[in-house]
VMD Tcl script that builds the backbone (N, CA, C; Angstrom):
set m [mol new atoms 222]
animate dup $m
set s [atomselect $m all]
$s set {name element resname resid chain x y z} {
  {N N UNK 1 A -56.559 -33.715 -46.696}
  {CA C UNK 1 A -57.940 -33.660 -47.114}
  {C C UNK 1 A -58.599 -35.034 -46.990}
  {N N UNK 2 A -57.737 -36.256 -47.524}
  {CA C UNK 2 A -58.427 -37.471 -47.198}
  {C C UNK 2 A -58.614 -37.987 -46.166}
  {N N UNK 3 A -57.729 -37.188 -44.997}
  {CA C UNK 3 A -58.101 -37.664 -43.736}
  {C C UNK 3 A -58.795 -37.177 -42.715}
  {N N UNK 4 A -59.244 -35.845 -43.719}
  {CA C UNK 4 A -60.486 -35.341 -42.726}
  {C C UNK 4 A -61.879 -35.923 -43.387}
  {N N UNK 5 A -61.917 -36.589 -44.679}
  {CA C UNK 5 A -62.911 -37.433 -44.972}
  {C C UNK 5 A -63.335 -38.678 -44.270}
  {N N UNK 6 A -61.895 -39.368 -44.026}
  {CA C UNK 6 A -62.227 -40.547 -43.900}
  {C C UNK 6 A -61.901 -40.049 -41.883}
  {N N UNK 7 A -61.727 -38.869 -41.399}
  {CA C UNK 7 A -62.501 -39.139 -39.791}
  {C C UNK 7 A -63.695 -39.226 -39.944}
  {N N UNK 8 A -64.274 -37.891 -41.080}
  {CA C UNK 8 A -65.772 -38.099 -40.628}
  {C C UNK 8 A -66.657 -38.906 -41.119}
  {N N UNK 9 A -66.275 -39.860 -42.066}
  {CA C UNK 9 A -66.960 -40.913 -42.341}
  {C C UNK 9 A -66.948 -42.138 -41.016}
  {N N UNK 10 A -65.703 -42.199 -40.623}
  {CA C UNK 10 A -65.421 -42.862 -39.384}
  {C C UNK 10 A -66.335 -42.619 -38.322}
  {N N UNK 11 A -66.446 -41.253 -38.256}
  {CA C UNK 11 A -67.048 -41.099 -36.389}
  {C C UNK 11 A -68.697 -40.973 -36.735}
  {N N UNK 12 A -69.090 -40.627 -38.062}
  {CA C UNK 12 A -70.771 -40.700 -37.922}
  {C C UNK 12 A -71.048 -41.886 -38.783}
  {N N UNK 13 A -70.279 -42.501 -39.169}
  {CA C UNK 13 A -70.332 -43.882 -39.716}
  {C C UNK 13 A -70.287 -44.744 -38.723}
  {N N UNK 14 A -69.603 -44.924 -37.466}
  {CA C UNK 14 A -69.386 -45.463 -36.546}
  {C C UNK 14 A -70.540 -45.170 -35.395}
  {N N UNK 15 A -71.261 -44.087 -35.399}
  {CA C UNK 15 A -72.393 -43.594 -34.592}
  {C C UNK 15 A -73.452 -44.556 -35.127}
  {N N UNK 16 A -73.434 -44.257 -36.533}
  {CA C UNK 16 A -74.761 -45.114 -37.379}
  {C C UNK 16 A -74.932 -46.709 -36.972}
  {N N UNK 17 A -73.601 -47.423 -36.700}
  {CA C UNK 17 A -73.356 -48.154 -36.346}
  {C C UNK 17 A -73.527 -48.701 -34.650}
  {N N UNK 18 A -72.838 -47.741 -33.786}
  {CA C UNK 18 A -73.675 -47.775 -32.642}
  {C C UNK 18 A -75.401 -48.170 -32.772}
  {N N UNK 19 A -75.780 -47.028 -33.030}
  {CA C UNK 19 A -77.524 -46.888 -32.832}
  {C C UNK 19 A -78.035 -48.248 -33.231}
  {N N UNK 20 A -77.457 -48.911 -34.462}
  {CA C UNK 20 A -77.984 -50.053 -35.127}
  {C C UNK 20 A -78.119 -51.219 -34.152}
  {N N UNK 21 A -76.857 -51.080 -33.508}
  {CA C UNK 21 A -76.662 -52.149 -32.497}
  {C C UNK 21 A -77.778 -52.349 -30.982}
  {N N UNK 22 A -77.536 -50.843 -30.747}
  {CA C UNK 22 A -79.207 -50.230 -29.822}
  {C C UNK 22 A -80.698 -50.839 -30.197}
  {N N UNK 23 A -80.781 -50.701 -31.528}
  {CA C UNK 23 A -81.856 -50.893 -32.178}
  {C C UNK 23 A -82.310 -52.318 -32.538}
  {N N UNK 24 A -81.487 -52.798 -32.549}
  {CA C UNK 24 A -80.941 -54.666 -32.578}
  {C C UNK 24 A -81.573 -54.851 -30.621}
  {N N UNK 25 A -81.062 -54.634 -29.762}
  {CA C UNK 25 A -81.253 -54.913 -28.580}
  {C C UNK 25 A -82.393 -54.595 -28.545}
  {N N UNK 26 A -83.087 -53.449 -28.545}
  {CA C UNK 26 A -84.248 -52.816 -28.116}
  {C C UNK 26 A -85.578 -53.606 -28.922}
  {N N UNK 27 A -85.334 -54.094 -30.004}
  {CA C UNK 27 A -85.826 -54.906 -30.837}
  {C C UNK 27 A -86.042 -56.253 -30.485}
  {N N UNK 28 A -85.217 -56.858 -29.850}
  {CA C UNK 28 A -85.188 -57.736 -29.426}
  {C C UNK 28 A -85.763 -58.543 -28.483}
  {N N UNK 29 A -85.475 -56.986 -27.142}
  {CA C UNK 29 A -85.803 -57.955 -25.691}
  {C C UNK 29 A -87.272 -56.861 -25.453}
  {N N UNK 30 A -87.352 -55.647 -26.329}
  {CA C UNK 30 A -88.233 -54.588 -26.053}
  {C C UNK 30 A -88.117 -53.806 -24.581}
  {N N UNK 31 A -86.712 -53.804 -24.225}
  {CA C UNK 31 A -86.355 -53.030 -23.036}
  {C C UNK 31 A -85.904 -51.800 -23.005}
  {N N UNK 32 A -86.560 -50.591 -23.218}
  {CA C UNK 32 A -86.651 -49.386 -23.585}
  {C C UNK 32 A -85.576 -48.909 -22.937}
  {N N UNK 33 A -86.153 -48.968 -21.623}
  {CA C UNK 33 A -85.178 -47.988 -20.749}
  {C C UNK 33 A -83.939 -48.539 -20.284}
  {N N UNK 34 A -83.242 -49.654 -20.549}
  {CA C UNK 34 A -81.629 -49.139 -20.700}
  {C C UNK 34 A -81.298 -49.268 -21.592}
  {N N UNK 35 A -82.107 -48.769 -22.669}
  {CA C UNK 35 A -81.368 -48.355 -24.130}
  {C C UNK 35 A -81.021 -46.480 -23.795}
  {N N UNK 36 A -82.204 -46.166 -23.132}
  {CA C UNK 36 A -82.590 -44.999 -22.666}
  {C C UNK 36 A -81.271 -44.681 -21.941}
  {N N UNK 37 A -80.948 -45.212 -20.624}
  {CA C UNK 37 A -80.349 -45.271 -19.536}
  {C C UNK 37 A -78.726 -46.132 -20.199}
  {N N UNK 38 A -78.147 -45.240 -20.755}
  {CA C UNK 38 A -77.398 -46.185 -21.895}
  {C C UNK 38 A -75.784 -46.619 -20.856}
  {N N UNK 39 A -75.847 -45.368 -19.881}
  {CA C UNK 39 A -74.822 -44.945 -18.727}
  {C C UNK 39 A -74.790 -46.206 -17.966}
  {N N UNK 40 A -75.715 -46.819 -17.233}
  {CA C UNK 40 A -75.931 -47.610 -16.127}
  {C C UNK 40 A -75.946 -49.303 -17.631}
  {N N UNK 41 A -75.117 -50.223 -16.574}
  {CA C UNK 41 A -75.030 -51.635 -17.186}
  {C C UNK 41 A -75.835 -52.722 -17.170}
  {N N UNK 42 A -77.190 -51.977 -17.814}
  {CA C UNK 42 A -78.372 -53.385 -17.451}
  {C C UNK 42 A -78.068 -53.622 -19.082}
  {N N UNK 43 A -78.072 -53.372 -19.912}
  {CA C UNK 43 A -78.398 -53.914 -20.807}
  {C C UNK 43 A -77.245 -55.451 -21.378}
  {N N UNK 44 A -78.043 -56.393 -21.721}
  {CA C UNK 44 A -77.391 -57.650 -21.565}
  {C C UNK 44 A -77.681 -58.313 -23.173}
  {N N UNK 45 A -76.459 -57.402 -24.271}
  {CA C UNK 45 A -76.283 -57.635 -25.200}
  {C C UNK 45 A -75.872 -59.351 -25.440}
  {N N UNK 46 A -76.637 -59.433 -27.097}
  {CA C UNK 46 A -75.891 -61.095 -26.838}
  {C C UNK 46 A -74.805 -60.365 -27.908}
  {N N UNK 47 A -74.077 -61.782 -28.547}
  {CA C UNK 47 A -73.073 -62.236 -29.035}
  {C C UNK 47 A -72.955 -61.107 -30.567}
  {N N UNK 48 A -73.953 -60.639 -31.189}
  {CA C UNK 48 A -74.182 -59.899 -32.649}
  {C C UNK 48 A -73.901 -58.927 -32.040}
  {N N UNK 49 A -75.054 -58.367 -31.358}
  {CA C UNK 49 A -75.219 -57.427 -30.704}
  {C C UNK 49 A -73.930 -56.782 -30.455}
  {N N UNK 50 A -73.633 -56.848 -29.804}
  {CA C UNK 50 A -72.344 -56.524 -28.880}
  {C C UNK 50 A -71.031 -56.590 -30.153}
  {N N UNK 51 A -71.050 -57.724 -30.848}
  {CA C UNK 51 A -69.667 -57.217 -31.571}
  {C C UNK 51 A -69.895 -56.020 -32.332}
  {N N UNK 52 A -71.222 -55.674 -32.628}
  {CA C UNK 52 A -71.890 -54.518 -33.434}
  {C C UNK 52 A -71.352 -53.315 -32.885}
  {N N UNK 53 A -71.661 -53.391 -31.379}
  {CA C UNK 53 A -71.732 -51.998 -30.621}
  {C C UNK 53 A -70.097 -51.814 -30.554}
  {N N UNK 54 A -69.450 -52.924 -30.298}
  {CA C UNK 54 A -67.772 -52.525 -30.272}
  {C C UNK 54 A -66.984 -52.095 -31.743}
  {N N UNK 55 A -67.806 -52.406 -32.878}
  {CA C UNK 55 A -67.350 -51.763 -33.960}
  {C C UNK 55 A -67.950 -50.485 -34.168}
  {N N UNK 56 A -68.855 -50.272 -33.658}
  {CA C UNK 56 A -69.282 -48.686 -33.898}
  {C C UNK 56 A -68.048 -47.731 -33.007}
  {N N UNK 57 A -68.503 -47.847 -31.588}
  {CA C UNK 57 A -67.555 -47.521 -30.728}
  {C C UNK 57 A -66.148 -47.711 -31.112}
  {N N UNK 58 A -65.776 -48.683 -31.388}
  {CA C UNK 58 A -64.016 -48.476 -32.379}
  {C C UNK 58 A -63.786 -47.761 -33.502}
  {N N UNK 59 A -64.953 -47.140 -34.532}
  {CA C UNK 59 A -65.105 -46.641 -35.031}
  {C C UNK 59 A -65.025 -45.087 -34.774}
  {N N UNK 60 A -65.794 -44.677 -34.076}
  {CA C UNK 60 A -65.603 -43.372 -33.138}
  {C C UNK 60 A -64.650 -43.470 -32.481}
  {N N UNK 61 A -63.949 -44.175 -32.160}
  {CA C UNK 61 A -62.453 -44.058 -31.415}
  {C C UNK 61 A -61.297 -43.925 -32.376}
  {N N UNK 62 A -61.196 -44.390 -33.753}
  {CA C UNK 62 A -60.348 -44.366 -34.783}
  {C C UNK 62 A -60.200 -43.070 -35.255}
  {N N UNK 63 A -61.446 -42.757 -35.270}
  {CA C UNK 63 A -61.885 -41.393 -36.109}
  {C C UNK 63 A -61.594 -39.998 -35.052}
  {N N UNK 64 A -61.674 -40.256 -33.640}
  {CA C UNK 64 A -61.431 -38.949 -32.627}
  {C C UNK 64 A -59.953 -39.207 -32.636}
  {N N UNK 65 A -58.842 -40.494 -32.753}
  {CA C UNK 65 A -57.508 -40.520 -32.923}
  {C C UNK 65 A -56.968 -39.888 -33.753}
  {N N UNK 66 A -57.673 -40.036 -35.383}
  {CA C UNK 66 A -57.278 -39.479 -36.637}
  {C C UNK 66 A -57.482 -37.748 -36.438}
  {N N UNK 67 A -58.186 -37.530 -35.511}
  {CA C UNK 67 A -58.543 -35.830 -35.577}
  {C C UNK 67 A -57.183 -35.482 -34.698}
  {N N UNK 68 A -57.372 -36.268 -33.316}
  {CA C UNK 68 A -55.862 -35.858 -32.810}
  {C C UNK 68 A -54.237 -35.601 -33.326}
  {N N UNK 69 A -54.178 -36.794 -34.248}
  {CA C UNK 69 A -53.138 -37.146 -35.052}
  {C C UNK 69 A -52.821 -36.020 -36.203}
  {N N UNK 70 A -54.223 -35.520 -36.890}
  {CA C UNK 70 A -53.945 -34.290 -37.993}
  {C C UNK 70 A -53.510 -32.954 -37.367}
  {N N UNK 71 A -54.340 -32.844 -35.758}
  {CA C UNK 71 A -54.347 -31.319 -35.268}
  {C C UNK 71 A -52.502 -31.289 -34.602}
  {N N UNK 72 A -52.008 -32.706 -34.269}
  {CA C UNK 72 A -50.952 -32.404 -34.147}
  {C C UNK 72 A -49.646 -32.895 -34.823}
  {N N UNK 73 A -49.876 -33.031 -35.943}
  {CA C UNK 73 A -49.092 -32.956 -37.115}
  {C C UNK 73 A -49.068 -32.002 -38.154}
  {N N UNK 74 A -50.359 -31.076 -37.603}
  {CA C UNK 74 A -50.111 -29.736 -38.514}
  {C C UNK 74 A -49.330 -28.997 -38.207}
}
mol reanalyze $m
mol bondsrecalc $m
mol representation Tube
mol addrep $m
């Protein structure tokens, strides 16, 4: 039970975290469209930025592990 809490606190806790980091950039340089265009590598995070977006993203990666890990340990 606690570890289906703490995936999903992980993976939309970790989303919330993404976007913030988006929102930090987009804020910043006011470059819409490769926030938009999130696929293609224009966007040229600095130093905050970016450790932001890799803790969200590690976040959602912890949390899709922990789902793997329960479905096959049940």
């Amino acid at each position: 039970m606690y570890l289906a809490m703490l995936e999903e606190f992980l993976f939309w806790g970790g989303l919330v975290v993404f976007l913030v980091s988006l929102a930090m950039y987009a804020g910043r340089t006011k470059d819409f469209k490769s926030v938009m265009m999130f696929w293609q590598p224009t966007a040229n995070f600095n130093e905050t930025e970016f450790k932001v977006n890799r803790a969200g993203l590690s976040m959602m990666i912890v949390a899709v592990a922990l789902r793997l890990f329960a479905y096959f340990m049940s």
